[in-house]
BAROBA-31865 format. One record per residue (C-alpha): residue in one letter; x, y, z. Coordinates in steps of 0.02 Angstrom, whole numbers, plus 50000, padded with zeros to 5 digits. Layout:
<marvo><r>A</r><X>X</X><Y>Y</Y><Z>Z</Z></marvo>
...
% end
This chain:
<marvo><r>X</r><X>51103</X><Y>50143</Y><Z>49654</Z></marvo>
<marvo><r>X</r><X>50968</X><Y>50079</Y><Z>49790</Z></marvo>
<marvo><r>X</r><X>50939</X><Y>49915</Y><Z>49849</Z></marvo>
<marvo><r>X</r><X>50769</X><Y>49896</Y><Z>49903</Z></marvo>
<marvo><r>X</r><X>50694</X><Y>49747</Y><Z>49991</Z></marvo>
<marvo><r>X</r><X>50552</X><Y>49673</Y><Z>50115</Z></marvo>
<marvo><r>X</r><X>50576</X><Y>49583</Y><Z>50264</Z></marvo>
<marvo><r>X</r><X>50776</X><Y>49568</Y><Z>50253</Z></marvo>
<marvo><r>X</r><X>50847</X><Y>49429</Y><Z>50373</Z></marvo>
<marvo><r>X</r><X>51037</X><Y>49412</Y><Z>50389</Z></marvo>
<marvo><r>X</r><X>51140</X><Y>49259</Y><Z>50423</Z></marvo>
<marvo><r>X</r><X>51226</X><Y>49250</Y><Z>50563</Z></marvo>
<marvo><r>X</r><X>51116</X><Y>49412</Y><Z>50646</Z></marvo>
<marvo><r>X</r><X>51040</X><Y>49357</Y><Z>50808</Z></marvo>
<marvo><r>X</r><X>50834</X><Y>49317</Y><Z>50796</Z></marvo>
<marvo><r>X</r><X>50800</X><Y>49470</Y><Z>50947</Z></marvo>
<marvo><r>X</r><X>50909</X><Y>49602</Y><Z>50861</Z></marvo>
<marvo><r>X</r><X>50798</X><Y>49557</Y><Z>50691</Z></marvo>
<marvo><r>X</r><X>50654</X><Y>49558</Y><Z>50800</Z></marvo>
<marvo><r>X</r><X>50707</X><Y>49734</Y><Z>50855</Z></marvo>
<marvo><r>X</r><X>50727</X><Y>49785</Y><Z>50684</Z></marvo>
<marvo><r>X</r><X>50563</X><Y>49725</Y><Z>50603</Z></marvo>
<marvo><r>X</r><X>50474</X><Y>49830</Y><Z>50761</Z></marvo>
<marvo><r>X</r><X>50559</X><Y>49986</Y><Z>50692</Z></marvo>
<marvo><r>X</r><X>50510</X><Y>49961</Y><Z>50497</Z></marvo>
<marvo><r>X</r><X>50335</X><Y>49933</Y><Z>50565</Z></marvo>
<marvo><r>X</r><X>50337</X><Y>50106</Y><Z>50609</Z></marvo>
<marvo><r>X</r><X>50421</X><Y>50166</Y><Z>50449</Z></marvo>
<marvo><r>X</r><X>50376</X><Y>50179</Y><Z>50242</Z></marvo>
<marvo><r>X</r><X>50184</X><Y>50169</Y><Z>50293</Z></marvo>
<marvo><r>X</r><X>50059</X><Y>50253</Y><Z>50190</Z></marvo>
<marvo><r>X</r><X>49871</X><Y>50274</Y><Z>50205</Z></marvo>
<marvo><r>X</r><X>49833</X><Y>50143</Y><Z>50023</Z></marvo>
<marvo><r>X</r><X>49953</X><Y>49995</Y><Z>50103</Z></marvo>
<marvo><r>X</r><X>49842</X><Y>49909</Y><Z>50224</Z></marvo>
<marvo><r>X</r><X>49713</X><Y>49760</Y><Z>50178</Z></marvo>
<marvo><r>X</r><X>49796</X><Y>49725</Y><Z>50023</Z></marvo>
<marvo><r>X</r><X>49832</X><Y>49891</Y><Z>49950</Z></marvo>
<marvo><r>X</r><X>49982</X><Y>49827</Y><Z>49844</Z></marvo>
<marvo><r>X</r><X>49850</X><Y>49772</Y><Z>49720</Z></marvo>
<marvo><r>X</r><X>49880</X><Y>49963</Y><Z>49674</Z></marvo>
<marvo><r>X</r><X>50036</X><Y>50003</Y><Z>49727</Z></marvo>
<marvo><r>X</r><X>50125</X><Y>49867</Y><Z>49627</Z></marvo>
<marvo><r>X</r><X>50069</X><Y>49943</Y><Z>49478</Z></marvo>
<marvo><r>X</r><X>50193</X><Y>50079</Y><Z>49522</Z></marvo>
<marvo><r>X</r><X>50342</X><Y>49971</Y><Z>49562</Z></marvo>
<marvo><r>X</r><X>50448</X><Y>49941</Y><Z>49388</Z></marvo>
<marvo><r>X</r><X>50508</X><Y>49760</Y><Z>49459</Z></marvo>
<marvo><r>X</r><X>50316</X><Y>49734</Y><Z>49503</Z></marvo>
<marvo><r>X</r><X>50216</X><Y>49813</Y><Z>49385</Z></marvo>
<marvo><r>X</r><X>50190</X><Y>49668</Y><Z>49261</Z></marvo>
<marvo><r>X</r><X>50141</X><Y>49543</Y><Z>49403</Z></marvo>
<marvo><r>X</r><X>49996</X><Y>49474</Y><Z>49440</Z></marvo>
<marvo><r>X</r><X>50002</X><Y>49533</Y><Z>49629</Z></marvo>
<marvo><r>X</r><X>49857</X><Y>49501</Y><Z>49764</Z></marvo>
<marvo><r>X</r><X>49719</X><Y>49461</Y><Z>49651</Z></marvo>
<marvo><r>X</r><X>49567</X><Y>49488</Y><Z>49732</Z></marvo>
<marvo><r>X</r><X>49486</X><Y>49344</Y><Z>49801</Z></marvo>
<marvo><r>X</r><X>49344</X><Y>49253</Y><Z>49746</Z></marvo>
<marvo><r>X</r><X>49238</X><Y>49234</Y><Z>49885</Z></marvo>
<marvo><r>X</r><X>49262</X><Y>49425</Y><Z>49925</Z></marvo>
<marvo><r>X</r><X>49132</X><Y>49563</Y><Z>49901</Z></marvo>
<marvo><r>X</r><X>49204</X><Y>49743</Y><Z>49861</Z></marvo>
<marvo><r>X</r><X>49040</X><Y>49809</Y><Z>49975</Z></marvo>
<marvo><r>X</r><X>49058</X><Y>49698</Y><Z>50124</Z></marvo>
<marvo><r>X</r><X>49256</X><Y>49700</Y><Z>50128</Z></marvo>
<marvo><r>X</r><X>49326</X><Y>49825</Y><Z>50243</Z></marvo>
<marvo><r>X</r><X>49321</X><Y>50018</Y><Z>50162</Z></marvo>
<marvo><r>X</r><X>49434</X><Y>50127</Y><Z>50282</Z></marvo>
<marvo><r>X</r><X>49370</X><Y>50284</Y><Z>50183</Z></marvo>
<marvo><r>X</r><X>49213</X><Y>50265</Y><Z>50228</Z></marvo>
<marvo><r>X</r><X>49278</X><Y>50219</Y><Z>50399</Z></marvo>
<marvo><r>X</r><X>49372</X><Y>50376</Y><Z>50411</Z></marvo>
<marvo><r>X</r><X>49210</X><Y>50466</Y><Z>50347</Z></marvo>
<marvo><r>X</r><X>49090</X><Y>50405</Y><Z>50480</Z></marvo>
<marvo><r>X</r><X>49237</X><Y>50426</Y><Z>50631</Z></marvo>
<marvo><r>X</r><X>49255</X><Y>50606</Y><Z>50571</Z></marvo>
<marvo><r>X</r><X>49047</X><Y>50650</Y><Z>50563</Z></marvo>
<marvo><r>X</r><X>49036</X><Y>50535</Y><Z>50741</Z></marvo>
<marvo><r>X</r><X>49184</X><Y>50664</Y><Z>50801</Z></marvo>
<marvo><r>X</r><X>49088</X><Y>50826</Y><Z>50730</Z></marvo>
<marvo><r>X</r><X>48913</X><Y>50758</Y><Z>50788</Z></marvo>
<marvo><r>X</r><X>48987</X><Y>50756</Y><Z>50953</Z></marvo>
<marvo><r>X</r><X>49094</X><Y>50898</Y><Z>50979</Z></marvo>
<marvo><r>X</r><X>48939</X><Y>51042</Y><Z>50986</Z></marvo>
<marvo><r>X</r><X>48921</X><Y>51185</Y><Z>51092</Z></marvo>
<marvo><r>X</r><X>48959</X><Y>51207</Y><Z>51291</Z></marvo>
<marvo><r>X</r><X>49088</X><Y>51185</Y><Z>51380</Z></marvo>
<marvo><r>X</r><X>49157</X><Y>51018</Y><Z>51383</Z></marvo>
<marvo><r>X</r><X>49328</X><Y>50958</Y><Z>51314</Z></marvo>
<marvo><r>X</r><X>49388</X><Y>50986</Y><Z>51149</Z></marvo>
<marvo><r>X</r><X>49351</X><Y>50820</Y><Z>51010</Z></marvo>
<marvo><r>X</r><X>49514</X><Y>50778</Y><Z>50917</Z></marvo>
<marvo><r>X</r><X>49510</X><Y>50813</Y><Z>50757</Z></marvo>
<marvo><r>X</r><X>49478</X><Y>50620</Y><Z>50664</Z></marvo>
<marvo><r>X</r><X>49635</X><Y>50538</Y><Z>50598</Z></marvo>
<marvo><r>X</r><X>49690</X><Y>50515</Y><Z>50443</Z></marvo>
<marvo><r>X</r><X>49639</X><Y>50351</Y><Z>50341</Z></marvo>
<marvo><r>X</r><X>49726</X><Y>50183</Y><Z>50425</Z></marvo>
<marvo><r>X</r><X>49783</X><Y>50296</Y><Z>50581</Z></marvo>
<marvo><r>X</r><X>49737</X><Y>50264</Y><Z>50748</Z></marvo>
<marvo><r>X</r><X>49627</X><Y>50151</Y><Z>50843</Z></marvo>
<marvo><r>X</r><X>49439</X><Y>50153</Y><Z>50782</Z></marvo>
<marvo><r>X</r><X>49502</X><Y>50100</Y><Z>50618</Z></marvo>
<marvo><r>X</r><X>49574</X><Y>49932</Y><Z>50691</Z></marvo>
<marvo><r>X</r><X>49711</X><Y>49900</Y><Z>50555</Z></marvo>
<marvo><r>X</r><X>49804</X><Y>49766</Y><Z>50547</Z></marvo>
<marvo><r>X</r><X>49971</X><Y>49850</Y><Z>50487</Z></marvo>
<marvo><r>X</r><X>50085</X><Y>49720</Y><Z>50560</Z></marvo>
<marvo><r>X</r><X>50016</X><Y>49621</Y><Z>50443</Z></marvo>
<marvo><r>X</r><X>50035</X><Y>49701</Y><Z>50280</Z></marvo>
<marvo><r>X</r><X>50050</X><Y>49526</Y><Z>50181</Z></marvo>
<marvo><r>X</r><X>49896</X><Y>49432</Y><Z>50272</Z></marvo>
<marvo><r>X</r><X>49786</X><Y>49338</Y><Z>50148</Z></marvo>
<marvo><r>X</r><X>49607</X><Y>49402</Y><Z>50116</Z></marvo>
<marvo><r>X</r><X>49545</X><Y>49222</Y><Z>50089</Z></marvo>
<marvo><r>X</r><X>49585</X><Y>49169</Y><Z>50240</Z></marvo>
<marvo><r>X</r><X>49432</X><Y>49278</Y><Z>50303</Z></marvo>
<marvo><r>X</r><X>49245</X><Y>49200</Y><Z>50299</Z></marvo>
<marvo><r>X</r><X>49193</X><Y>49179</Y><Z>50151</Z></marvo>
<marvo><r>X</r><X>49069</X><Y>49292</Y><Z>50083</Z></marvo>
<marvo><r>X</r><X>48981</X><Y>49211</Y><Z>49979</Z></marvo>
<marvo><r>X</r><X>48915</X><Y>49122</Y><Z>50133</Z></marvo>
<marvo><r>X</r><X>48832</X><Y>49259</Y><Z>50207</Z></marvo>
<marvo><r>X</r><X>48754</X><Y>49378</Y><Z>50062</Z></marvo>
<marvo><r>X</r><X>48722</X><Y>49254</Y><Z>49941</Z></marvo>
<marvo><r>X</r><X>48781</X><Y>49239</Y><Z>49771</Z></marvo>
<marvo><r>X</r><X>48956</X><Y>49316</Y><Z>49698</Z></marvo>
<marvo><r>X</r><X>48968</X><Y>49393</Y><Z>49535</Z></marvo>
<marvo><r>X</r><X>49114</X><Y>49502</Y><Z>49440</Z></marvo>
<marvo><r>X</r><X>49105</X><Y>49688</Y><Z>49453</Z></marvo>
<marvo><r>X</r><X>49059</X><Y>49775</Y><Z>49284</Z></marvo>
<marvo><r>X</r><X>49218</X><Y>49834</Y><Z>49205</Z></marvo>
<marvo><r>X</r><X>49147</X><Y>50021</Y><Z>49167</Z></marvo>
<marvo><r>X</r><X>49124</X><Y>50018</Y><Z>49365</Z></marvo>
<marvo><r>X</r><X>49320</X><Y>49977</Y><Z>49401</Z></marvo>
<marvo><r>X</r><X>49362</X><Y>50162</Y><Z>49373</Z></marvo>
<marvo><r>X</r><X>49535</X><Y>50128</Y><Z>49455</Z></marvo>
<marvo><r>X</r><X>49600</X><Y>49974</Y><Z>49427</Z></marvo>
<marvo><r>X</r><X>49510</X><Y>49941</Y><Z>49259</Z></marvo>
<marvo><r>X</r><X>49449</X><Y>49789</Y><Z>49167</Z></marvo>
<marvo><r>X</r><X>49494</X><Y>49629</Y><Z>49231</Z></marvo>
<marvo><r>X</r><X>49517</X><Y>49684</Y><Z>49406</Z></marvo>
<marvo><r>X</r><X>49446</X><Y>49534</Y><Z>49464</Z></marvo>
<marvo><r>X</r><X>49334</X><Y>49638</Y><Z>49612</Z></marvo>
<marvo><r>X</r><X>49189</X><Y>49517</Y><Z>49661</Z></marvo>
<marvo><r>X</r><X>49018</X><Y>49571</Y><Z>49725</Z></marvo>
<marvo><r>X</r><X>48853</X><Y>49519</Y><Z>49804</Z></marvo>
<marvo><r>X</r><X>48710</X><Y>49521</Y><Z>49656</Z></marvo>
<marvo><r>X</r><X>48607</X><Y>49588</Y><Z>49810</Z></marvo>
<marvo><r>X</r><X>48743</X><Y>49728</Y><Z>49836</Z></marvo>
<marvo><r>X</r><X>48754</X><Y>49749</Y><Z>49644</Z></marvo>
<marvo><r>X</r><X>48576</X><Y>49782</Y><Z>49627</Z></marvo>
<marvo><r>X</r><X>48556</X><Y>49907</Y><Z>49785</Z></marvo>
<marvo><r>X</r><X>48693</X><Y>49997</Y><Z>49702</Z></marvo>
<marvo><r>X</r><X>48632</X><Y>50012</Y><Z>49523</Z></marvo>
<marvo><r>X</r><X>48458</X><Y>50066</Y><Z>49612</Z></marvo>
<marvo><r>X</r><X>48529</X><Y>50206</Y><Z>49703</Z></marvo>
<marvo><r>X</r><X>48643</X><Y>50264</Y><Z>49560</Z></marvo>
<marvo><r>X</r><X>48659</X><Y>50230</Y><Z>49393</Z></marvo>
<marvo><r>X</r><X>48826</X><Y>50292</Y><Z>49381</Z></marvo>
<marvo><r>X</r><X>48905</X><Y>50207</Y><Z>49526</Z></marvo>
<marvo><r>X</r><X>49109</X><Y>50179</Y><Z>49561</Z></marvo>
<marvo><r>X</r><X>49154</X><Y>50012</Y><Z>49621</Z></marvo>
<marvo><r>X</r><X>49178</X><Y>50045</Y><Z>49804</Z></marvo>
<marvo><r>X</r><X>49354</X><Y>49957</Y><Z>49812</Z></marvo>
<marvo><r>X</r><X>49407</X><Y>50060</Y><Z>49672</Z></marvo>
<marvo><r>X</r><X>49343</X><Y>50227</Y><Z>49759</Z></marvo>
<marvo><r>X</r><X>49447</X><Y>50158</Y><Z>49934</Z></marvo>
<marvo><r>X</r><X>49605</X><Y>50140</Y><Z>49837</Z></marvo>
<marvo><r>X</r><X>49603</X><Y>50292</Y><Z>49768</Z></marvo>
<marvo><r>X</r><X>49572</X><Y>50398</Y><Z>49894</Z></marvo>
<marvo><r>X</r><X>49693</X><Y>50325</Y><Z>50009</Z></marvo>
<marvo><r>X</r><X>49815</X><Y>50345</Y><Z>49890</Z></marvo>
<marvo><r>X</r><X>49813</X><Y>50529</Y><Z>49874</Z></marvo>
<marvo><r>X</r><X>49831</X><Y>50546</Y><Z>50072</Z></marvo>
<marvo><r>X</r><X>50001</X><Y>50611</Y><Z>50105</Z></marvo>
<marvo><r>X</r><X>50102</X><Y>50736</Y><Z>50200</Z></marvo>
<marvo><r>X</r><X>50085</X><Y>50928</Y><Z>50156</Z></marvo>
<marvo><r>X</r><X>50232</X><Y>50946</Y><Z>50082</Z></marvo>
<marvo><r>X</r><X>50219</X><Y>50760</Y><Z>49983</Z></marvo>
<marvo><r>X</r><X>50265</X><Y>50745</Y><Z>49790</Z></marvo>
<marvo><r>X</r><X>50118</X><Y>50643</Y><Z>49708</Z></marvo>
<marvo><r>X</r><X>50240</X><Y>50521</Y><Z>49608</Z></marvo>
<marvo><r>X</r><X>50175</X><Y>50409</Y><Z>49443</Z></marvo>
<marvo><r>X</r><X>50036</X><Y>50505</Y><Z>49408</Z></marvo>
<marvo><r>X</r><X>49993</X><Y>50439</Y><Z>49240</Z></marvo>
<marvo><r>X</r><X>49989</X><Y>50272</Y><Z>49318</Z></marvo>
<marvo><r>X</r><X>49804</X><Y>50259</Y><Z>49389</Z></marvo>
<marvo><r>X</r><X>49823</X><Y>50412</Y><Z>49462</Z></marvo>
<marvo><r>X</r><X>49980</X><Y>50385</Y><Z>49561</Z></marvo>
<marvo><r>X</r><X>50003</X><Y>50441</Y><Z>49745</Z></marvo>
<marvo><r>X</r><X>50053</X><Y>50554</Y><Z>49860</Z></marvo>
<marvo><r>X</r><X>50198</X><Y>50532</Y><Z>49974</Z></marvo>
<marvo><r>X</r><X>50170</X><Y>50507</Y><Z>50152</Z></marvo>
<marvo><r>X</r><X>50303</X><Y>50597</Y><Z>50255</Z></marvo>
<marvo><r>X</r><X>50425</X><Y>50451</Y><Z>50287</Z></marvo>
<marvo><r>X</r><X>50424</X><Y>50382</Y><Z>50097</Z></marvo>
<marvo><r>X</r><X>50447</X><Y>50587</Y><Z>50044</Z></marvo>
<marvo><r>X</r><X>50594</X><Y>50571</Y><Z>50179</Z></marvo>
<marvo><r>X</r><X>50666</X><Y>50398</Y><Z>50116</Z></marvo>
<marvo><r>X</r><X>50653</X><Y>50467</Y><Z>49933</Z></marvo>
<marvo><r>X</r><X>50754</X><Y>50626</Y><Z>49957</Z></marvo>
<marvo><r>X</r><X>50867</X><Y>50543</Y><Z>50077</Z></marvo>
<marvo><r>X</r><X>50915</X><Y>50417</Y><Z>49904</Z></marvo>
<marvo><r>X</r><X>50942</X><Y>50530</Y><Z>49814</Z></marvo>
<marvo><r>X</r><X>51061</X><Y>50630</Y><Z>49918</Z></marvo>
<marvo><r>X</r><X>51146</X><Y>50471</Y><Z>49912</Z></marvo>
<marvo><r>X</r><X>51172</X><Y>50438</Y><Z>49745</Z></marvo>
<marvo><r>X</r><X>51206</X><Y>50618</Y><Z>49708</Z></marvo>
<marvo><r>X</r><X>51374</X><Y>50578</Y><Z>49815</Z></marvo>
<marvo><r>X</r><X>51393</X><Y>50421</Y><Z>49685</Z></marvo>
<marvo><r>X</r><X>51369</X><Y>50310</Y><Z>49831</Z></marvo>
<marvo><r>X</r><X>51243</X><Y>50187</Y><Z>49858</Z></marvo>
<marvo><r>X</r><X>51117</X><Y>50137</Y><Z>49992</Z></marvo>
<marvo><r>X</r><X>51004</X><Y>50003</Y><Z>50045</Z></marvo>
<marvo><r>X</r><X>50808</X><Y>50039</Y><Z>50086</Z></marvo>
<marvo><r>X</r><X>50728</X><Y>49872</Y><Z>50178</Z></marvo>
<marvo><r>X</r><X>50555</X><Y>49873</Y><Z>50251</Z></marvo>
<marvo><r>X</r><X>50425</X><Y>49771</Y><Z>50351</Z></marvo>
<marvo><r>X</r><X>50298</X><Y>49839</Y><Z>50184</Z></marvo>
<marvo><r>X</r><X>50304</X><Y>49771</Y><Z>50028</Z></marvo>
<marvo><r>X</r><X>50173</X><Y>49890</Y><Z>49980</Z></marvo>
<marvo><r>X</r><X>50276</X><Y>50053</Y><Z>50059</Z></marvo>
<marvo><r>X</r><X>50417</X><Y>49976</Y><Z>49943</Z></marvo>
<marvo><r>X</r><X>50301</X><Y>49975</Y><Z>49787</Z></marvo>
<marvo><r>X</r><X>50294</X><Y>50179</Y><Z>49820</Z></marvo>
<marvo><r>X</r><X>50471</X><Y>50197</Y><Z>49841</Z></marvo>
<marvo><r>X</r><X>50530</X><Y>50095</Y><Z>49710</Z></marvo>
<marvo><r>X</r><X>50426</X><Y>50211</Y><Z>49584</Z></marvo>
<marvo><r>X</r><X>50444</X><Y>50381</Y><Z>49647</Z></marvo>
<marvo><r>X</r><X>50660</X><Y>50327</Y><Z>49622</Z></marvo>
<marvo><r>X</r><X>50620</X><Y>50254</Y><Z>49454</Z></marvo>
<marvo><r>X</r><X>50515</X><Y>50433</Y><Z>49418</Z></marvo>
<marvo><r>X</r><X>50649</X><Y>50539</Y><Z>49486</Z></marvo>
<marvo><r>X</r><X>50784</X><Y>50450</Y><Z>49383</Z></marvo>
<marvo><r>X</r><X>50856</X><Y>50338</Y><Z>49521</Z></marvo>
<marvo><r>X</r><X>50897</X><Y>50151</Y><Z>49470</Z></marvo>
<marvo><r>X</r><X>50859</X><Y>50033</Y><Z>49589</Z></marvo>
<marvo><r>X</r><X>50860</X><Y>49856</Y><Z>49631</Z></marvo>
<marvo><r>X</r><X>50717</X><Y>49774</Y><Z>49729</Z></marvo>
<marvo><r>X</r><X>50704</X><Y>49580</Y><Z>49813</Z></marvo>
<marvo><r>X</r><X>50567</X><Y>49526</Y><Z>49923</Z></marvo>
<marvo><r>X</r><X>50626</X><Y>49403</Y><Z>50086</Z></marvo>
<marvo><r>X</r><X>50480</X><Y>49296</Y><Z>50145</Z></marvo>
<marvo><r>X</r><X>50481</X><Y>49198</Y><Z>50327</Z></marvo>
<marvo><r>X</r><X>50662</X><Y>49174</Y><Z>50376</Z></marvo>
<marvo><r>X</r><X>50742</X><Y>49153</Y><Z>50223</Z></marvo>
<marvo><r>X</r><X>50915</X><Y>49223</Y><Z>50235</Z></marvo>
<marvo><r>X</r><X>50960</X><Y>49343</Y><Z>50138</Z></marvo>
<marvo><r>X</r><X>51132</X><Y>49267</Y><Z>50071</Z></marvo>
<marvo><r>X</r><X>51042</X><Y>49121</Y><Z>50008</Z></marvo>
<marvo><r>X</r><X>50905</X><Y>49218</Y><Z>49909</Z></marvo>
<marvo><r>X</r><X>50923</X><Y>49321</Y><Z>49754</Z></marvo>
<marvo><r>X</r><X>51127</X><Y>49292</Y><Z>49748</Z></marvo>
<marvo><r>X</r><X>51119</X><Y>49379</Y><Z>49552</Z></marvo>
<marvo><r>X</r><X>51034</X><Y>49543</Y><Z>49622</Z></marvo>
<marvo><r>X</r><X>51163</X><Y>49552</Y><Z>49771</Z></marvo>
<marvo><r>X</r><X>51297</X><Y>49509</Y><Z>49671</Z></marvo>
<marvo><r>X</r><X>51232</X><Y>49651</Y><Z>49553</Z></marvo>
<marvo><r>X</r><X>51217</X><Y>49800</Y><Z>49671</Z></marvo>
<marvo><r>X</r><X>51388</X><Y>49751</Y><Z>49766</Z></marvo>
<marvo><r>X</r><X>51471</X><Y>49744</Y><Z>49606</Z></marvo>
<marvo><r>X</r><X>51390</X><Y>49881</Y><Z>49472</Z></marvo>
<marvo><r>X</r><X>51446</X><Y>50057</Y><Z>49474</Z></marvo>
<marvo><r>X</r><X>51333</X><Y>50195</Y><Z>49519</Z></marvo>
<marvo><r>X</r><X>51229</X><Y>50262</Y><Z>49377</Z></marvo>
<marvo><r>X</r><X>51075</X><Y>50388</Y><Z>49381</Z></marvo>
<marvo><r>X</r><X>50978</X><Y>50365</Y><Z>49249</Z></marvo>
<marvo><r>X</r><X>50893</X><Y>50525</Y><Z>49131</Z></marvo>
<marvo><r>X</r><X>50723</X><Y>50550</Y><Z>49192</Z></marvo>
% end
């Protein structure tokens, strides 16, 4: 069995050893769909967050003016070919992937920050309206993505078959992974593909369990949880999953789901 959960703090455990360890899961279970609110896809793949309403997309936000870090990553990557021509000076890096590296500007200590609290759009490109459902290719009718009727209408101009932009980020940010990555929930909007440490954290469960043991999988990420959580559930691994906000500790939260994975017996379940 596997315990996952977000933002763990332990009574008793001094406040500079947690800060130590929320540095380190910074660094790990990252992938390219979590930042500026990706887990309004990836809890669709998490079993214990699938059926939740989670992130909504806010009102006064327009899918066109919000941030789009594929397009980012497209215009860093033709600025890095546009500049690396003939003659003989240094060598251009090759662009980073999506939500790596500084010209992107993520905030991915962040991963739970509130789009609202941004300026409001409506403010500065006039009127809001909802996206068309046949545009929501991804996340479907009812998504809840909000746009600028001028935006809507350049759009609609230019193509008559357009994707709603926020829709068209997700998804390609969610099939950015490592070489060697599984793409897990596929038939669930298209899944995604396993970055190298959520590949790692996945095969290192289920070495785990194959020795009938358990193990516990916490992270700074809700969102890198989301795509652990369902590539176990896909490969047949039961899990367990609580979320720790602010300094809750984590004896006084979720008691039944501790007392649960202390207390059941290992069991893999049949894919």
């Amino acid at each position: 069995m596997v315990l996952v959960s977000a933002q763990i703090k332990f009574c008793g455990v001094s406040d500079s050893l947690i800060d130590c360890a929320q540095a380190l899961m910074r660094m790990s279970l990252i992938h390219n769909v979590a930042p500026y609110g990706g887990d309004e896809l990836t809890s669709k793949f998490a079993l214990s967050r699938r059926d939740k309403n989670i992130r909504p997309w806010p009102k006064n936000k327009c899918v066109v003016c919000a941030p789009n870090l594929s397009k980012k990553a497209d215009d860093r990557e033709r600025d890095t070919a546009r500049g690396g021509g003939g003659g003989g000076g240094a060598k251009k890096k090759a662009a980073a992937p999506v939500g790596i590296g500084p010209p992107v500007n993520l905030n991915l200590d962040d991963d739970n920050d509130d789009s609202d609290k941004e300026e409001d759009d409506a403010d500065k490109g006039g009127p809001l309206e909802d996206v068309p459902d046949c545009a929501c290719t991804l996340m479907g009718p009812n998504s809840g993505h909000r746009i600028h009727t001028a935006c809507l209408q350049k759009l609609q101009a230019a193509d008559p078959n357009w994707e709603c932009p926020r829709c068209e980020d997700l998804r390609r940010r969610a099939a950015i992974g490592a070489d060697d990555g599984v793409t897990y929930c596929a038939a669930i909007r298209g899944g995604f593909k396993a970055s190298t440490k959520i590949q790692a954290a996945v095969d290192a469960c289920k070495a785990v369990v194959a020795k009938n043991e358990k193990i516990i999988v916490f992270s700074f990420f809700k969102a890198g949880l989301d795509c652990v959580e369902g590539a176990l559930d896909e490969e047949g691994v039961e899990c367990l999953r609580f979320d720790v906000c602010g300094n809750q500790p984590v004896c006084r939260v979720h008691p039944i789901i501790l007392h649960e994975f202390i207390s059941r017996r290992q069991r893999v379940k049949s894919p």
